[in-house]
C-alpha positions as CSV (number, residue, x, y, z in Angstrom):
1,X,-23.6,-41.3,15.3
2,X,-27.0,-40.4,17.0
3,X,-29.7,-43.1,16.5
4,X,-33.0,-41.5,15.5
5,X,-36.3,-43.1,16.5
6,X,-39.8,-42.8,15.2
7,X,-40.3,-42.3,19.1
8,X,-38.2,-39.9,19.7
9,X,-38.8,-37.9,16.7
10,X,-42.5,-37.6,17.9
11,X,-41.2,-36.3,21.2
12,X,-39.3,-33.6,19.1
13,X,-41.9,-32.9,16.3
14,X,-45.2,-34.0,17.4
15,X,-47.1,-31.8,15.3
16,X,-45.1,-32.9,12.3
17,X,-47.1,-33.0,8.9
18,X,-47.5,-36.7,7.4
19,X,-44.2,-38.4,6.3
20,X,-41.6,-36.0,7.7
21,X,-41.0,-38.4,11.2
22,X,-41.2,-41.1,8.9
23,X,-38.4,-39.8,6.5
24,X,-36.0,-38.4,9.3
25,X,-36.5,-41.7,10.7
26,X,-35.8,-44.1,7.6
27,X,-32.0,-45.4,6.9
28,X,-31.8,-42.8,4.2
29,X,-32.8,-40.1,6.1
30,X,-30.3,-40.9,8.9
31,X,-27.7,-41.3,6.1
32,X,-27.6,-38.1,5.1
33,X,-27.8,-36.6,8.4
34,X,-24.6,-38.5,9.3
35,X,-23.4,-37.8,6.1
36,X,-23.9,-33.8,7.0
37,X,-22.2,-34.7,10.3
38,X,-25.5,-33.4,11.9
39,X,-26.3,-36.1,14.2
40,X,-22.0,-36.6,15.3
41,X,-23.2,-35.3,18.8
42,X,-25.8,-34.4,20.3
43,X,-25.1,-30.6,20.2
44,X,-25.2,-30.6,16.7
45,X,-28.5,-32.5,16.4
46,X,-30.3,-30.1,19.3
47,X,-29.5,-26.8,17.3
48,X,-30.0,-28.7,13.7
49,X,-33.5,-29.1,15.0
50,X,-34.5,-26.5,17.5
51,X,-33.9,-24.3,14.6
52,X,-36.0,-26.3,12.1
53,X,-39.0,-26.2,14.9
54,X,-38.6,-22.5,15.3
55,X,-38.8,-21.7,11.8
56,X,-41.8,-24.3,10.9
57,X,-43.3,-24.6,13.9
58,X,-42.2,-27.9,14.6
59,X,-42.4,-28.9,10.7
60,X,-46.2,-28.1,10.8
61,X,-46.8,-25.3,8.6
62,X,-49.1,-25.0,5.5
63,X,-46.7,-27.1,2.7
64,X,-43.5,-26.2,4.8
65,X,-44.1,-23.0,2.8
66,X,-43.4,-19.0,4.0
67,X,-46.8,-17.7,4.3
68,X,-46.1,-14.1,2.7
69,X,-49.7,-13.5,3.4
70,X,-48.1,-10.5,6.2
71,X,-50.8,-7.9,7.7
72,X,-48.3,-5.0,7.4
73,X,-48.2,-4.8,11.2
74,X,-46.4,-8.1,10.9
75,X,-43.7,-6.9,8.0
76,X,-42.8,-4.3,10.0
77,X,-42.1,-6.3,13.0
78,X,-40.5,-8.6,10.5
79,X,-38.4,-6.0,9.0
80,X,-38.2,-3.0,11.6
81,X,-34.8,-1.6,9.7
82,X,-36.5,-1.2,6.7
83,X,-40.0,-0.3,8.0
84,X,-40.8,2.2,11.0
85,X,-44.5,1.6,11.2
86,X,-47.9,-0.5,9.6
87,X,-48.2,2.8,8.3
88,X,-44.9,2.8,5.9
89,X,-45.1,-0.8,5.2
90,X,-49.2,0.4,3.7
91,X,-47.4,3.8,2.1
92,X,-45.1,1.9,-0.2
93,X,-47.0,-1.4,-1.0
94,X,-50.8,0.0,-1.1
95,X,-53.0,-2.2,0.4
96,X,-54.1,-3.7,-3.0
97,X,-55.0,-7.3,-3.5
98,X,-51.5,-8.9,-4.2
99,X,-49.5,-6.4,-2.6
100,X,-47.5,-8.7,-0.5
101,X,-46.6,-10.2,-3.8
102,X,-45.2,-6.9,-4.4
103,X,-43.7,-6.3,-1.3
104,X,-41.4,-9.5,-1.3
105,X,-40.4,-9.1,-5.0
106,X,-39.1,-6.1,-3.4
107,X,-37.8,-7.0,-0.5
108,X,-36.1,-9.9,-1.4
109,X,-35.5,-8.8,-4.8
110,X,-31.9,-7.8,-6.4
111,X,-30.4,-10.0,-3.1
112,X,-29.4,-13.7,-2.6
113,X,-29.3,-14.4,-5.7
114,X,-32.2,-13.2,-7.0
115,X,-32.6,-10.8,-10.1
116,X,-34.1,-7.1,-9.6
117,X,-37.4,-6.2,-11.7
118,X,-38.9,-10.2,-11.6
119,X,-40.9,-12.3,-9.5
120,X,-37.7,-14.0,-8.0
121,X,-38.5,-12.5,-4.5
122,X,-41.8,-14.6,-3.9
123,X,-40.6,-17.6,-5.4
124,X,-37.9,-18.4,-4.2
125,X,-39.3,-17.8,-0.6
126,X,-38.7,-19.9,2.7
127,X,-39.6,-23.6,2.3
128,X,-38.8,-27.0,4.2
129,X,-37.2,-27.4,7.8
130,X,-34.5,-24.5,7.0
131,X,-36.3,-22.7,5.1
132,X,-34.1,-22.0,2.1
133,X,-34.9,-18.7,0.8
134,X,-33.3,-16.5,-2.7
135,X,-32.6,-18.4,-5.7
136,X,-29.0,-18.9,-4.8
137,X,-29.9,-20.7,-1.8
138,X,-32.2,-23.0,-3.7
139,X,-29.5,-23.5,-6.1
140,X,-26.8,-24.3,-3.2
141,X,-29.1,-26.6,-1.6
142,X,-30.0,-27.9,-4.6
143,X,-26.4,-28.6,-5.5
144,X,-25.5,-30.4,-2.8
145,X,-28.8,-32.6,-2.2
146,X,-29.0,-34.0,-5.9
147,X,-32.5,-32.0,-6.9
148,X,-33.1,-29.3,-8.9
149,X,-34.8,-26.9,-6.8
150,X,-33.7,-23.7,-9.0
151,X,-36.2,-25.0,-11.1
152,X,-38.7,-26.8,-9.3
153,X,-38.5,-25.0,-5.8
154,X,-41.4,-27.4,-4.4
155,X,-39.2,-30.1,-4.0
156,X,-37.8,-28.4,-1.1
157,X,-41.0,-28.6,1.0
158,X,-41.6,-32.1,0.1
159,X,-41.8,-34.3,3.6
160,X,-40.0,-37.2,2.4
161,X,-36.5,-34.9,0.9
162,X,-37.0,-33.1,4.2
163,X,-33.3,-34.6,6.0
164,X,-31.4,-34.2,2.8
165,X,-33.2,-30.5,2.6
166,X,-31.6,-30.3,6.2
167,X,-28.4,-31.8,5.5
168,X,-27.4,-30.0,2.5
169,X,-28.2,-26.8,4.1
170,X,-26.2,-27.5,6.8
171,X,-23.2,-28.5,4.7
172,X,-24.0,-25.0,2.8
173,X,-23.5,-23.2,5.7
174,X,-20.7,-25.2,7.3
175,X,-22.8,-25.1,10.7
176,X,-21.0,-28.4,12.5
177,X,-18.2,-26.2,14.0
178,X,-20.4,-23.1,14.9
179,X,-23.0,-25.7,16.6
180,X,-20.1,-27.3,18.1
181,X,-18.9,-23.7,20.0
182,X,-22.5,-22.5,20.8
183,X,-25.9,-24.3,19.5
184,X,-28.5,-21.9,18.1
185,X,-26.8,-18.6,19.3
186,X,-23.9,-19.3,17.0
187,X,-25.9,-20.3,14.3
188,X,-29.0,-18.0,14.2
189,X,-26.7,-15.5,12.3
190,X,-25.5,-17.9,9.5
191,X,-29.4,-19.9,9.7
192,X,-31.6,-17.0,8.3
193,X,-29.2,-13.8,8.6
194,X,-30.1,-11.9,12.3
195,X,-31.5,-13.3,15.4
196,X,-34.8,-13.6,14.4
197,X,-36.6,-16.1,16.7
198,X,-33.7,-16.5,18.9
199,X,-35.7,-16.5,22.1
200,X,-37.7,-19.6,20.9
201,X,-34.8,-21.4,19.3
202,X,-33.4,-21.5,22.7
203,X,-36.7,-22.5,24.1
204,X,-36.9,-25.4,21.7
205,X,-32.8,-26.3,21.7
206,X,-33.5,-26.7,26.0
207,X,-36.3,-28.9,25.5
208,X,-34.8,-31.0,22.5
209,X,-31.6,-31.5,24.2
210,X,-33.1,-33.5,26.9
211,X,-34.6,-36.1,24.1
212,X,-31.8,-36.2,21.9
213,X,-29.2,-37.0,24.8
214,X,-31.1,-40.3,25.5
215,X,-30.8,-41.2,21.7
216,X,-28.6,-44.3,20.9
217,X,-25.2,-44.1,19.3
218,X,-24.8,-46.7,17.3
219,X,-23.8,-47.4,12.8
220,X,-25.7,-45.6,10.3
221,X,-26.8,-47.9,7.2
222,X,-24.7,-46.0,3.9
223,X,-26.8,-44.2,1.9
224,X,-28.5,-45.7,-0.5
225,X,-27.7,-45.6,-3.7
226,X,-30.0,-44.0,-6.2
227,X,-32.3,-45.8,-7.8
228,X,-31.7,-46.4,-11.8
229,X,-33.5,-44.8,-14.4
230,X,-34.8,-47.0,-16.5
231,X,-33.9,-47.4,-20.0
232,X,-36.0,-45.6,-22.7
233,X,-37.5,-48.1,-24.9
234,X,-35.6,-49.5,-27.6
235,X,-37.2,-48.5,-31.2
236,X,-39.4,-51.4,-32.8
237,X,-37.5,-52.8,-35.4
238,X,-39.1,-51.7,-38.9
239,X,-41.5,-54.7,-40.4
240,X,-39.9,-55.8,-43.3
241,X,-41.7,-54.3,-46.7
242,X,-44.6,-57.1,-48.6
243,X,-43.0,-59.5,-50.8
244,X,-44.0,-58.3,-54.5
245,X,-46.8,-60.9,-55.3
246,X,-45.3,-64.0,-57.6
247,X,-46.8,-65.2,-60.6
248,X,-48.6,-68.7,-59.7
249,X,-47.7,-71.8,-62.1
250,X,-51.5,-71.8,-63.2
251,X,-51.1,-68.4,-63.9
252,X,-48.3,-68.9,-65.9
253,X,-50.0,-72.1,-67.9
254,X,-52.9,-70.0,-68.5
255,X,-50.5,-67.3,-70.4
256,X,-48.6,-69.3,-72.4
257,X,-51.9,-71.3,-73.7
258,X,-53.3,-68.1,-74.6
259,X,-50.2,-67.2,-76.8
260,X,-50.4,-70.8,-78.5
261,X,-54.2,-70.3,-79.7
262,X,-53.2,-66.9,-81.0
263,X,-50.5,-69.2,-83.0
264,X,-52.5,-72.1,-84.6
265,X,-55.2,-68.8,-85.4
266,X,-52.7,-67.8,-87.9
Protein backbone atom coordinates (compact mmCIF):
# COMPACT_ATOMS: atom_id res chain seq x y z
CA UNK A 1 0.00 0.00 0.00
CA UNK A 2 0.73 3.75 -0.76
CA UNK A 3 2.17 5.64 2.27
CA UNK A 4 0.39 8.99 2.67
CA UNK A 5 2.24 11.92 4.20
CA UNK A 6 1.04 15.13 5.79
CA UNK A 7 3.62 16.46 3.12
CA UNK A 8 2.53 15.07 0.35
CA UNK A 9 -1.05 15.56 1.03
CA UNK A 10 -0.27 19.41 1.17
CA UNK A 11 1.29 19.08 -2.21
CA UNK A 12 -2.10 17.47 -3.32
CA UNK A 13 -4.63 19.60 -1.36
CA UNK A 14 -3.05 22.66 -0.32
CA UNK A 15 -6.08 24.62 0.01
CA UNK A 16 -7.66 21.91 2.13
CA UNK A 17 -10.03 23.13 4.95
CA UNK A 18 -8.75 22.38 8.63
CA UNK A 19 -8.51 18.63 9.57
CA UNK A 20 -9.04 17.01 6.23
CA UNK A 21 -4.87 16.51 5.54
CA UNK A 22 -4.72 15.68 9.00
CA UNK A 23 -7.43 12.80 8.72
CA UNK A 24 -6.24 11.41 5.31
CA UNK A 25 -3.02 11.40 6.90
CA UNK A 26 -3.80 9.58 10.36
CA UNK A 27 -3.52 5.51 10.61
CA UNK A 28 -7.24 5.39 10.48
CA UNK A 29 -7.65 7.36 7.61
CA UNK A 30 -4.98 5.26 5.65
CA UNK A 31 -6.89 2.14 6.95
CA UNK A 32 -9.78 2.66 5.32
CA UNK A 33 -8.30 3.73 2.15
CA UNK A 34 -6.37 0.49 2.04
CA UNK A 35 -9.19 -1.14 3.24
CA UNK A 36 -11.16 0.36 -0.08
CA UNK A 37 -8.16 -0.85 -2.02
CA UNK A 38 -7.74 2.99 -3.03
CA UNK A 39 -4.23 3.51 -2.37
CA UNK A 40 -3.16 -0.44 -3.90
CA UNK A 41 -1.33 1.57 -6.66
CA UNK A 42 -0.79 4.58 -7.52
CA UNK A 43 -3.33 4.71 -10.40
CA UNK A 44 -6.06 4.16 -8.14
CA UNK A 45 -4.95 6.84 -5.62
CA UNK A 46 -4.36 9.63 -8.61
CA UNK A 47 -8.04 9.22 -9.94
CA UNK A 48 -9.49 8.64 -6.24
CA UNK A 49 -8.17 12.16 -5.74
CA UNK A 50 -8.05 14.13 -8.81
CA UNK A 51 -11.73 13.53 -8.79
CA UNK A 52 -12.20 14.59 -5.12
CA UNK A 53 -10.15 18.09 -6.11
CA UNK A 54 -12.33 18.60 -9.15
CA UNK A 55 -15.48 18.32 -7.39
CA UNK A 56 -14.41 20.38 -4.11
CA UNK A 57 -11.91 22.30 -5.37
CA UNK A 58 -9.20 20.65 -3.81
CA UNK A 59 -11.47 19.87 -0.47
CA UNK A 60 -11.95 23.70 -0.05
CA UNK A 61 -15.34 24.53 -0.49
CA UNK A 62 -17.86 26.24 2.00
CA UNK A 63 -18.59 22.94 4.54
CA UNK A 64 -17.66 20.48 1.63
CA UNK A 65 -21.25 21.32 0.78
CA UNK A 66 -23.01 21.81 -3.04
CA UNK A 67 -23.64 25.42 -3.15
CA UNK A 68 -27.24 25.26 -4.94
CA UNK A 69 -27.09 28.99 -4.78
CA UNK A 70 -26.96 28.65 -9.17
CA UNK A 71 -27.52 32.11 -11.14
CA UNK A 72 -29.64 30.33 -13.79
CA UNK A 73 -26.97 31.00 -16.38
CA UNK A 74 -25.02 28.45 -14.40
CA UNK A 75 -28.01 25.58 -14.17
CA UNK A 76 -28.21 25.69 -17.55
CA UNK A 77 -24.72 25.10 -18.26
CA UNK A 78 -25.04 22.61 -15.51
CA UNK A 79 -27.95 20.87 -16.96
CA UNK A 80 -27.95 21.93 -20.87
CA UNK A 81 -30.37 18.64 -21.66
CA UNK A 82 -32.87 19.71 -19.51
CA UNK A 83 -32.47 23.55 -19.95
CA UNK A 84 -31.84 25.47 -23.48
CA UNK A 85 -31.23 28.86 -22.07
CA UNK A 86 -31.01 31.34 -18.55
CA UNK A 87 -34.18 32.10 -19.99
CA UNK A 88 -36.03 28.57 -19.44
CA UNK A 89 -34.19 27.75 -16.38
CA UNK A 90 -36.06 31.71 -15.04
CA UNK A 91 -39.52 30.40 -17.01
CA UNK A 92 -39.96 27.40 -14.89
CA UNK A 93 -38.40 28.31 -11.39
CA UNK A 94 -39.38 32.26 -11.29
CA UNK A 95 -36.79 34.13 -9.95
CA UNK A 96 -38.31 34.18 -6.51
CA UNK A 97 -36.31 34.18 -3.25
CA UNK A 98 -35.82 30.28 -2.70
CA UNK A 99 -36.28 29.27 -6.15
CA UNK A 100 -33.17 27.18 -6.34
CA UNK A 101 -34.70 25.37 -3.47
CA UNK A 102 -37.35 24.68 -5.92
CA UNK A 103 -35.37 23.95 -8.72
CA UNK A 104 -33.33 21.03 -7.12
CA UNK A 105 -36.32 19.49 -5.34
CA UNK A 106 -37.13 19.21 -8.86
CA UNK A 107 -34.41 18.33 -10.47
CA UNK A 108 -33.14 15.86 -8.27
CA UNK A 109 -36.45 14.90 -7.07
CA UNK A 110 -38.33 11.44 -7.81
CA UNK A 111 -34.43 10.13 -8.80
CA UNK A 112 -31.62 8.40 -6.78
CA UNK A 113 -33.50 7.54 -4.35
CA UNK A 114 -35.20 10.39 -3.49
CA UNK A 115 -39.10 10.75 -3.13
CA UNK A 116 -41.22 13.05 -5.69
CA UNK A 117 -43.34 16.04 -4.02
CA UNK A 118 -40.56 16.58 -0.78
CA UNK A 119 -37.60 18.41 -0.03
CA UNK A 120 -35.44 15.26 -0.67
CA UNK A 121 -33.73 17.00 -3.79
CA UNK A 122 -31.92 19.81 -1.66
CA UNK A 123 -31.01 17.75 1.09
CA UNK A 124 -29.62 15.15 0.05
CA UNK A 125 -27.34 17.29 -2.26
CA UNK A 126 -23.50 16.87 -2.96
CA UNK A 127 -21.31 16.83 0.14
CA UNK A 128 -17.68 15.66 1.18
CA UNK A 129 -14.68 14.73 -1.32
CA UNK A 130 -17.20 12.61 -3.61
CA UNK A 131 -19.82 14.40 -3.23
CA UNK A 132 -22.57 11.89 -2.44
CA UNK A 133 -25.75 13.21 -3.75
CA UNK A 134 -29.84 11.45 -3.57
CA UNK A 135 -30.84 9.86 -0.47
CA UNK A 136 -29.82 6.49 -1.78
CA UNK A 137 -26.39 7.42 -2.15
CA UNK A 138 -26.22 8.83 1.42
CA UNK A 139 -27.73 5.69 2.49
CA UNK A 140 -25.06 3.45 0.49
CA UNK A 141 -22.28 5.41 1.76
CA UNK A 142 -23.72 5.46 4.84
CA UNK A 143 -23.96 1.63 4.82
CA UNK A 144 -20.80 0.87 4.19
CA UNK A 145 -18.79 3.61 6.33
CA UNK A 146 -20.71 2.85 9.72
CA UNK A 147 -22.69 6.41 9.99
CA UNK A 148 -25.97 7.28 9.47
CA UNK A 149 -25.95 9.79 6.93
CA UNK A 150 -29.79 9.09 5.72
CA UNK A 151 -30.50 10.73 8.69
CA UNK A 152 -27.89 13.15 9.53
CA UNK A 153 -26.50 13.99 6.05
CA UNK A 154 -23.74 16.42 7.68
CA UNK A 155 -21.72 13.82 8.76
CA UNK A 156 -20.75 13.45 5.27
CA UNK A 157 -19.01 16.77 5.01
CA UNK A 158 -17.28 16.47 8.30
CA UNK A 159 -13.21 16.81 7.69
CA UNK A 160 -12.24 14.14 9.95
CA UNK A 161 -14.88 11.09 8.25
CA UNK A 162 -13.64 12.53 5.04
CA UNK A 163 -11.33 9.01 3.92
CA UNK A 164 -13.95 6.69 5.06
CA UNK A 165 -16.60 9.26 3.10
CA UNK A 166 -14.05 8.37 0.19
CA UNK A 167 -13.59 4.90 0.75
CA UNK A 168 -17.01 3.79 1.06
CA UNK A 169 -17.92 5.57 -1.98
CA UNK A 170 -15.47 4.00 -3.77
CA UNK A 171 -16.43 0.53 -2.67
CA UNK A 172 -20.19 1.74 -3.68
CA UNK A 173 -19.18 2.23 -6.99
CA UNK A 174 -16.65 -0.70 -7.39
CA UNK A 175 -14.21 1.97 -8.97
CA UNK A 176 -10.68 -0.16 -8.26
CA UNK A 177 -11.02 -2.02 -11.61
CA UNK A 178 -12.35 0.98 -13.81
CA UNK A 179 -9.33 3.20 -12.25
CA UNK A 180 -7.17 0.36 -12.93
CA UNK A 181 -8.16 0.32 -16.99
CA UNK A 182 -8.36 4.23 -17.34
CA UNK A 183 -8.05 6.79 -14.26
CA UNK A 184 -10.71 9.56 -14.33
CA UNK A 185 -12.03 8.89 -17.93
CA UNK A 186 -13.22 5.50 -16.80
CA UNK A 187 -14.62 6.78 -13.81
CA UNK A 188 -16.22 10.21 -14.44
CA UNK A 189 -19.24 8.24 -15.69
CA UNK A 190 -19.76 6.03 -12.56
CA UNK A 191 -18.29 9.27 -10.19
CA UNK A 192 -21.22 11.78 -10.70
CA UNK A 193 -23.19 10.24 -13.88
CA UNK A 194 -21.65 12.26 -17.25
CA UNK A 195 -18.42 13.89 -17.85
CA UNK A 196 -18.95 16.73 -16.06
CA UNK A 197 -15.48 18.37 -15.20
CA UNK A 198 -13.59 15.92 -17.17
CA UNK A 199 -11.19 18.39 -18.57
CA UNK A 200 -10.02 19.41 -14.98
CA UNK A 201 -10.05 15.89 -13.56
CA UNK A 202 -7.41 15.23 -16.07
CA UNK A 203 -5.66 18.43 -15.27
CA UNK A 204 -5.56 17.51 -11.62
CA UNK A 205 -5.03 13.37 -12.11
CA UNK A 206 -1.60 14.71 -14.42
CA UNK A 207 -0.40 16.87 -11.70
CA UNK A 208 -1.30 14.33 -8.72
CA UNK A 209 0.32 11.54 -10.36
CA UNK A 210 3.67 12.98 -10.26
CA UNK A 211 3.26 13.37 -6.18
CA UNK A 212 1.65 10.17 -5.52
CA UNK A 213 4.36 8.08 -7.54
CA UNK A 214 7.07 9.26 -5.06
CA UNK A 215 4.79 8.07 -2.10
CA UNK A 216 6.25 5.11 -0.04
CA UNK A 217 4.87 1.63 -0.11
CA UNK A 218 5.04 0.26 2.86
CA UNK A 219 2.19 -1.67 5.93
CA UNK A 220 -0.95 0.13 6.80
CA UNK A 221 -1.72 0.09 10.73
CA UNK A 222 -5.44 -2.18 10.87
CA UNK A 223 -8.13 -0.14 11.43
CA UNK A 224 -8.89 0.72 14.52
CA UNK A 225 -11.40 -0.59 16.30
CA UNK A 226 -14.31 1.42 17.40
CA UNK A 227 -14.24 2.97 20.35
CA UNK A 228 -16.86 1.48 23.17
CA UNK A 229 -19.87 3.14 24.11
CA UNK A 230 -19.98 3.50 27.50
CA UNK A 231 -22.31 1.84 29.71
CA UNK A 232 -25.53 3.77 30.70
CA UNK A 233 -25.53 4.25 34.39
CA UNK A 234 -26.63 1.61 36.51
CA UNK A 235 -29.96 2.65 38.52
CA UNK A 236 -29.29 3.80 42.27
CA UNK A 237 -30.32 1.17 44.39
CA UNK A 238 -33.59 2.35 46.29
CA UNK A 239 -32.72 3.66 50.12
CA UNK A 240 -34.23 1.32 52.28
CA UNK A 241 -37.74 2.79 53.81
CA UNK A 242 -37.25 4.57 57.91
CA UNK A 243 -37.37 2.12 60.60
CA UNK A 244 -40.95 2.59 62.36
CA UNK A 245 -39.76 4.53 65.54
CA UNK A 246 -39.53 2.00 68.77
CA UNK A 247 -40.94 2.57 72.00
CA UNK A 248 -37.92 3.68 74.37
CA UNK A 249 -37.67 1.69 77.92
CA UNK A 250 -38.40 5.09 79.70
CA UNK A 251 -41.28 5.40 77.64
CA UNK A 252 -42.46 2.24 78.38
CA UNK A 253 -41.80 2.78 82.52
CA UNK A 254 -43.60 5.83 82.24
CA UNK A 255 -46.84 3.79 80.76
CA UNK A 256 -47.06 1.17 82.88
CA UNK A 257 -46.71 3.66 86.14
CA UNK A 258 -49.40 5.56 84.82
CA UNK A 259 -51.69 2.33 84.66
CA UNK A 260 -50.65 1.42 88.37
CA UNK A 261 -51.80 4.91 89.92
CA UNK A 262 -55.02 4.54 88.00
CA UNK A 263 -55.09 1.02 90.12
CA UNK A 264 -54.30 2.06 93.76
CA UNK A 265 -57.07 5.16 92.70
CA UNK A 266 -59.58 2.58 92.89
Amino acid sequence: MLKLSVAALRQIFPQALPGVIEAFASDEGQAWLAKAGISENAKRLTTAFAHCHAETAGFSIKDLTENINYTAERMAAVWPNRFASAAAVRAKYGTAPGWQKKAFDDIYGNRMGNRPGTSDGSMFIGRGGPQVTGRDGYREVGKRAGLPLEDNPALACMPANQPRILAAFWMWKNLSPLADAGGVDKTVQPWNGGTNGLAERRTQYARILSIVEKLPAGDVAPMPAPAPQPEPPSPSPAAPAPAEPQPTRSLLAAIIAAIAQLFRRN
